[in-house]
N, C-alpha and C positions, 0 to 999 in steps of 0.2 A: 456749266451751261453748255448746250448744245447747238450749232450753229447748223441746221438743215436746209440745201439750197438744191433746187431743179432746175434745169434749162429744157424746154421745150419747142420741138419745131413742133409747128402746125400742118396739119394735110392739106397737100394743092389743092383737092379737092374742096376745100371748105369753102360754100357759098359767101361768107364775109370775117375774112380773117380779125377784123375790127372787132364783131362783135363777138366772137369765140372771147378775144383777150380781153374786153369790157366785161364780158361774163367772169369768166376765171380770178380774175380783177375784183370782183363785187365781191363771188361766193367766199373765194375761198378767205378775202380779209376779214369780214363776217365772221367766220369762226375765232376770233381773236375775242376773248370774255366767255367763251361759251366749250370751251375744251380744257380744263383743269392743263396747267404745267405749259399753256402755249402761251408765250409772254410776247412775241413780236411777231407780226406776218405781213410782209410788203411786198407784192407783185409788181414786177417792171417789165412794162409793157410798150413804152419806146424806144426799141433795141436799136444800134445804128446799124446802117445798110451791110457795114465791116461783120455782123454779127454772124455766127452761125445757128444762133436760135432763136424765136420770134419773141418768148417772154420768158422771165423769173420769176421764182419765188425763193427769196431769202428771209428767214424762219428763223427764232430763239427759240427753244425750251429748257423747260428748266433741269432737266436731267434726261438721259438717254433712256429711261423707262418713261419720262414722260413723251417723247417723242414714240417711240412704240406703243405708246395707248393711244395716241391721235392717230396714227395710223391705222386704229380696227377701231376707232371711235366711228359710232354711226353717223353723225354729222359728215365729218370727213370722207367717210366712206360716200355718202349719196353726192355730195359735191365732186367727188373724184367721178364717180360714175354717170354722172349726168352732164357734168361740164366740161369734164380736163379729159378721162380716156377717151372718147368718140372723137372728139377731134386733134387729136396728135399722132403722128406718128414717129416721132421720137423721144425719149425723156433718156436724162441725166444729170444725176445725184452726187450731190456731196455733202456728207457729214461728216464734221470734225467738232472738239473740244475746246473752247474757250475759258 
């Protein structure tokens, strides 16, 4: 199994950092039954103030080709591109084996 996790700042500029991460929160759990080999997806969206980035997503799947097909999965794709790239301006990634 695969354990796939991002941290995300958000841009100053986002008219309500609230609902950027209420969205990203919704879409992207949503894809959890609906992307073959994605077995867990939790967004953490009340980071403390200590944080250096506003929300998570920490991810199972079930093998590392299944993580690369959610990644060009079209689901995933319209979610990433409608909710998460536009408003972020940083991301970082960690995948490791479980």
């Amino acid at each position: 199994m695969i354990k796939h996790m991002i941290i995300w700042k958000i841009k100053d500029d986002c008219e309500s950092k609230e609902l950027v991460k209420e969205n990203v929160k919704r879409e992207l759990e949503a894809l959890k039954g609906k992307i073959e080999g994605l077995l867990e997806m939790h967004i953490i969206t009340d980071a403390l103030p200590s944080s250096a980035g506003d929300l998570m997503m920490d991810s199972l799947f079930e093998s590392e080709e299944a993580l690369k097909a959610y990644q060009k999965h079209s689901l995933h794709q319209h979610v990433a591109n409608t909710f998460v790239r536009p408003n972020m301006c940083q991301r970082l990634s960690l995948d490791y084996e479980i």
